[in-house]
C-alpha positions in Angstrom: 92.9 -4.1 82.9 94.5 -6.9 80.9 98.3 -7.2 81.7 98.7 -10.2 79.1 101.1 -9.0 76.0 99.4 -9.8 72.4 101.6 -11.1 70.1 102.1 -7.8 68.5 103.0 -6.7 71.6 105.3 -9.1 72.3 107.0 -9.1 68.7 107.4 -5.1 69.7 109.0 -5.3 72.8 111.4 -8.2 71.3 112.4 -6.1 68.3 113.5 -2.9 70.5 115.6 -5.2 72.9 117.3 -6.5 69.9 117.7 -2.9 68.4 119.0 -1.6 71.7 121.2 -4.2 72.0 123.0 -4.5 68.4 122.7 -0.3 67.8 122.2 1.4 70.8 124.5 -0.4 73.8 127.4 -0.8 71.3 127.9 3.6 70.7 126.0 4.8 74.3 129.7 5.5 76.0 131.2 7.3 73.0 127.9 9.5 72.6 128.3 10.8 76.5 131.7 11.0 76.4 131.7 12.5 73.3 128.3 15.1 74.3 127.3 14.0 70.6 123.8 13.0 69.5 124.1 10.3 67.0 121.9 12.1 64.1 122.3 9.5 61.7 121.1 6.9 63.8 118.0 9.3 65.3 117.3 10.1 61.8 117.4 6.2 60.8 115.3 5.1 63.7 112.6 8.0 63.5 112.1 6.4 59.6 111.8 2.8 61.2 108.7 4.0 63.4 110.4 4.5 66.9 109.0 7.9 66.6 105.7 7.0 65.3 104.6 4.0 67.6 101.0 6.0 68.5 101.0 8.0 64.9 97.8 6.6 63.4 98.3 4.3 60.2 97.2 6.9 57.7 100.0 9.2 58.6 102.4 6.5 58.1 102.7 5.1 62.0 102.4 2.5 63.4 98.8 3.4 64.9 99.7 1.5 68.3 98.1 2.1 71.7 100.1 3.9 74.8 101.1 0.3 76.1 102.7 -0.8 73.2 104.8 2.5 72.7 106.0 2.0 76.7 107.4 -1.5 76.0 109.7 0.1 72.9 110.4 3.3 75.3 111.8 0.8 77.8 114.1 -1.1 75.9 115.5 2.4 74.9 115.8 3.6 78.3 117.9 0.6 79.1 119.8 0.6 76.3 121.0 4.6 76.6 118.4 7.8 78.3 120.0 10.3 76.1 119.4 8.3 72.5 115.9 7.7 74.1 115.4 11.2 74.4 116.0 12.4 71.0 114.1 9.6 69.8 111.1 10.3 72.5 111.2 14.3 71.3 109.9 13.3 68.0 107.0 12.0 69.4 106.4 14.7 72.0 106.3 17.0 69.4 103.8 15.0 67.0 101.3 15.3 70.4 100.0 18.9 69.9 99.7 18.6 66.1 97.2 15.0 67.0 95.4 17.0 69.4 95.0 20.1 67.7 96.1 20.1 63.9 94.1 19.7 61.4 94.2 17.3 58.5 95.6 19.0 56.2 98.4 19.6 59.1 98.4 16.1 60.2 98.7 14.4 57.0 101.4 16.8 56.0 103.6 16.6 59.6 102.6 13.6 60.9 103.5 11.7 57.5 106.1 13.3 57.6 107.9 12.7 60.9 106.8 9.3 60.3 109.0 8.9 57.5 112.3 10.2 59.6 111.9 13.9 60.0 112.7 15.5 63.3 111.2 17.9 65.5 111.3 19.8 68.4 108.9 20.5 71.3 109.3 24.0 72.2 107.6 25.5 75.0 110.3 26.2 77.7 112.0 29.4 78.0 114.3 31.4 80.2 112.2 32.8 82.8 109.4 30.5 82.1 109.6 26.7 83.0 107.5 25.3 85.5 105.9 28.3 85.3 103.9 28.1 82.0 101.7 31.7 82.4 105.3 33.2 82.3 105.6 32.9 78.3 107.2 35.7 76.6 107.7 34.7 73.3 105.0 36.3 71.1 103.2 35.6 67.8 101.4 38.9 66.7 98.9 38.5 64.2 100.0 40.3 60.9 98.0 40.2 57.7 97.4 36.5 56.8 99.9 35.3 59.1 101.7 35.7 62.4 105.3 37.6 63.6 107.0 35.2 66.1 109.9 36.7 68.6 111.4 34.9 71.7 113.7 32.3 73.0 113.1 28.9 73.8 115.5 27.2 75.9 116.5 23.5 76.8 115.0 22.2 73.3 115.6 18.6 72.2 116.7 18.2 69.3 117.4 21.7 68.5 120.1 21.7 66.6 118.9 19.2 64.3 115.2 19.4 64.0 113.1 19.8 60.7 110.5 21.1 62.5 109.6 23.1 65.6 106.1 23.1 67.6 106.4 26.1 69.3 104.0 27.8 71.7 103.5 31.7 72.4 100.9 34.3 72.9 98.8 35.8 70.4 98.1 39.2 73.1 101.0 40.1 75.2 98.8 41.7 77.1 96.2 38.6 78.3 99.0 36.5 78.7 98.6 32.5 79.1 94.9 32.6 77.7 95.9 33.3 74.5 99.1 31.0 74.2 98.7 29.3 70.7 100.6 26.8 69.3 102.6 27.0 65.9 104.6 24.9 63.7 107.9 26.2 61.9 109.8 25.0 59.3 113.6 24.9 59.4 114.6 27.2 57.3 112.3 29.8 57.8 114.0 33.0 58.3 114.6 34.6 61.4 114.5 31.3 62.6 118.2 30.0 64.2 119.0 27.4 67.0 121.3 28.9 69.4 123.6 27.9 71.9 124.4 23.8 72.8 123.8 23.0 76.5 126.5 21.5 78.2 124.7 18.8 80.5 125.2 16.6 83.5 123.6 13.6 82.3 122.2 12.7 78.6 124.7 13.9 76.8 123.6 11.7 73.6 120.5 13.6 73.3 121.0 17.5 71.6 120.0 20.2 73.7 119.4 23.7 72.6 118.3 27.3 72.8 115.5 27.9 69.2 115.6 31.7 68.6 113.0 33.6 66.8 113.4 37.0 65.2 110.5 38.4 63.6 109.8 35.0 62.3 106.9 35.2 59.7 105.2 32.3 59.1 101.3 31.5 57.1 97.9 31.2 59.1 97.9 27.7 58.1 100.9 27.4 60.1 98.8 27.7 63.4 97.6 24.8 65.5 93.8 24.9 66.4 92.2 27.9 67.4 94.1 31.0 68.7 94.2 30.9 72.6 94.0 26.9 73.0 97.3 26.3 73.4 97.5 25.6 77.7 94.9 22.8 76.7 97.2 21.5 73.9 99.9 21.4 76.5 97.8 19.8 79.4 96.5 17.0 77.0 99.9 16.6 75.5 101.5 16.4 78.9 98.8 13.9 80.3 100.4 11.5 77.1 103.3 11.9 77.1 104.4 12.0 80.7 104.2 7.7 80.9 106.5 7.9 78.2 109.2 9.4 80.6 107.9 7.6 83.7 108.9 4.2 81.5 112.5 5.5 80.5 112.9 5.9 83.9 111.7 2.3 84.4 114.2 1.2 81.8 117.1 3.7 83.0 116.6 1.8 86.5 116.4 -1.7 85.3 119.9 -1.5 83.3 121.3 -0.6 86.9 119.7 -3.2 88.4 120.9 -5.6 86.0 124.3 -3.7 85.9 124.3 -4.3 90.0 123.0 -7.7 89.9 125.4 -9.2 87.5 128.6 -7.5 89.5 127.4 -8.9 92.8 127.9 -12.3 91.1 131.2 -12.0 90.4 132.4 -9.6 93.0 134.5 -11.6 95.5 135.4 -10.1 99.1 135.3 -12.0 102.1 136.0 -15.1 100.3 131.9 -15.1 98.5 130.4 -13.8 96.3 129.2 -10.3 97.7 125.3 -11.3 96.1 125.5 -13.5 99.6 125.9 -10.7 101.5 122.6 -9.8 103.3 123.4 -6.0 103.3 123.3 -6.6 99.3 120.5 -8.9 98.9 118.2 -6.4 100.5 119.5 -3.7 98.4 118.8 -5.6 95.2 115.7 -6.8 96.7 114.2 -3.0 97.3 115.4 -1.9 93.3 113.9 -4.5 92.0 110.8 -4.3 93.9 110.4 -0.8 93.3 111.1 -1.3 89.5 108.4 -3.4 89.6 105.8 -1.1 90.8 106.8 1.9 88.8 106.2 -0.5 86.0 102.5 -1.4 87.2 101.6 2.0 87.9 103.2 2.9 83.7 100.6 0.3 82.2 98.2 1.1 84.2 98.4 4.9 83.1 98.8 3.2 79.7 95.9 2.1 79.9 93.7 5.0 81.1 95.5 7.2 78.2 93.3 5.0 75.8 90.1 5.3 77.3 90.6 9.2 78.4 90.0 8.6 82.0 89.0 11.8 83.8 91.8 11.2 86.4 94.2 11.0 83.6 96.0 13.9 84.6 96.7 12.7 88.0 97.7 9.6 87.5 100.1 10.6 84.1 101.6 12.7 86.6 102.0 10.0 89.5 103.6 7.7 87.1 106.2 10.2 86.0 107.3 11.3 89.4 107.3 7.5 91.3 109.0 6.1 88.6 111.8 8.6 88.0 111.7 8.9 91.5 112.7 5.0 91.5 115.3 5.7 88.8 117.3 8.1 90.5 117.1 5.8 94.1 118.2 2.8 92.1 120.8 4.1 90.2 122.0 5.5 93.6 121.9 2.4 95.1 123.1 0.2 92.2 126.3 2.6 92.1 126.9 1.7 96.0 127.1 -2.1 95.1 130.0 -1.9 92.4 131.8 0.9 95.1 134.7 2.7 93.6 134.4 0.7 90.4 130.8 2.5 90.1 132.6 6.0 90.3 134.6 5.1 87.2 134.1 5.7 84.4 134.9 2.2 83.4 131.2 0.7 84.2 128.6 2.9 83.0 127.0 2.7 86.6 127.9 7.0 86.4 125.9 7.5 83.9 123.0 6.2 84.6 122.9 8.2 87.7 123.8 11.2 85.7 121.0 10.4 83.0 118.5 9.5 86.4 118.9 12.9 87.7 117.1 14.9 84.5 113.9 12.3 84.7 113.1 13.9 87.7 113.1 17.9 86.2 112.0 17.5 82.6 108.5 16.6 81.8 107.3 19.3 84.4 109.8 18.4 87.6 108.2 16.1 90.4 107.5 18.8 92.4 104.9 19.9 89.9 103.6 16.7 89.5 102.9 16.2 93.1 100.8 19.8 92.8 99.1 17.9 89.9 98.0 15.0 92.4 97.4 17.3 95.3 94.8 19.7 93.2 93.1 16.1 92.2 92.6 15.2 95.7 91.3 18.5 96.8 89.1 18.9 93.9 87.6 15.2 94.6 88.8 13.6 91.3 90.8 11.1 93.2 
């Protein structure tokens, strides 16, 4: 594996810092304070490519590998988790239709969200989270088209979204092996987003319920074959997992730099407190840890592009280590600034606020240590 940045690369990863720093930075506290998504700004950066880093070139992206898309999705998760998110949905949602569309769907989505439409991933539900073979929400074959009814729950970009990937069963009755994904248009009727979730932490993203009521939409408007849709969520999953493994990486290291830079200028004792042992080992273990969530990102990168077999296991190590880091550092880095890190004068809070969802959604690290466990017993790794 070759850890040197191309130029490209580099010119990427300089461009989002930049962008974070002049767009991003400047409107993060209003956004959570406000619990307002910045639409404008989504939309604007969704139509500059951030959500089309991996979308191939003749869809109107940027046709980059994995690696390349996790040096953007760092920046962003320094700069603010919740804009990162809304940004990151896009993508998450263009997954299933590059895994499973076809290209009449492809060139007419993909181009599409490339060019600054929104959409939504929609697979969670009520009483069906980690739990995917719990899937109510129905899509009953009717004519030449399908009937969808159900509830989705804790949907990015919801509210807001032009389109909506959305997965449900073709057969009530066999469950999970006929869960099919569809795509729907805003507008359609019987189509509504419901209510706004009031969260802890990323509060700049938009999180909603997507209601479907007898929802008619074409054949066309199915994704692959009928019954493929676990697959399409697997695959999807095993790509897009690194992507919140390295806002997690990005998340942690503007707490570390947050810490860092205070410990400098704090004074008790008559120092610096950065020459207190006590806080030199406590930015030594973030930063060391940051470090090697990072590694273990680009080296998940890396197998996304060459379709590893162990993909799976690894995606899912990456996501839990490093959001596992996130929430330890932004802990941690909150301890160093002391009760100036419980105001809401630094935005130390908030990062642990945003830390805390990096650890649920994605499939919550629980699951992703039942990923790694079945990989072990099975003898993949």
């Amino acid at each position: 594996m070759n850890y040197e940045l191309s130029e490209e690369q580099i010119a990427m990863q300089k461009m989002a810092k930049d962008y974070v720093d002049n767009e991003i930075i400047p409107i993060a506290a209003e956004c959570d304070e406000k619990e307002e998504m910045p639409v404008e700004l989504i939309r604007k950066m969704t139509a500059e490519g951030f959500s089309s880093i991996n979308i191939p070139e003749e869809y109107g992206g940027a046709g980059m590998d994995e690696a390349t898309l996790c040096l953007v999705f760092e920046e962003l998760g320094r700069g603010c988790a919740g804009i990162a998110t809304s940004v990151g949905a896009n993508s998450l949602a263009s997954l299933p239709i590059l895994i499973a569309g076809s290209e009449e769907q492809k060139k007419k989505y993909l181009t599409a969200i490339s060019a600054g439409k929104l959409a939504s991933f929609c697979l969670t539900e009520p009483n069906a989270g980690s739990d995917v073979s719990a899937i109510s929400t129905t899509a009953i074959k009717d004519g030449n088209g399908y009937v969808l009814n159900g509830c989705k729950c804790f949907i990015t970009n919801a509210t807001y979204a032009d389109y909506y990937v959305v997965f449900a069963v073709v057969d009530p009755k066999r469950g999970v092996r006929t869960l099919t994904p569809f795509i729907i248009e805003k507008g359609t009727p019987g189509l509504q987003a419901g209510k706004k979730e009031k969260k802890m932490g990323i509060r700049g993203s938009n999180t909603a319920e997507v209601i479907m009521d007898s929802v008619r939409i074409p054949e066309e408007n199915r994704l692959g074959k009928e019954g493929g849709g676990f697959r399409v969520v697997m695959e999807t999953f095993d790509m897009s997992r690194p992507m919140i493994a390295i806002l997690s990486v990005g998340l942690a290291r503007a707490a570390y730099e947050a810490a860092a830079a205070y410990a400098r200028e704090r004074v008790q004792f008559g120092k610096a407190i950065i020459q207190q042992q006590a806080i030199q080992f406590m930015l030594a273990d973030m930063i060391m840890e940051i470090e090697a969530a990072r590694a273990l990102v680009f080296r998940v990168a890396d197998m996304v592009g060459k379709k590893e077999r162990t993909l799976s296991a690894y995606s899912a190590m990456a996501k839990a280590y490093a959001s596992d880091v996130a929430m330890r550092v932004t802990v941690d880095a909150l301890q160093v600034l002391g009760g100036y890190g419980y105001t809401r004068e630094y935005p130390m809070e908030k990062y642990m606020r945003d830390a805390k969802i990096m650890q649920i959604y994605e499939g919550t690290n629980q699951i992703q240590r039942l990923v790694i466990a079945n990989s072990i017993i099975s003898g993949k790794i």
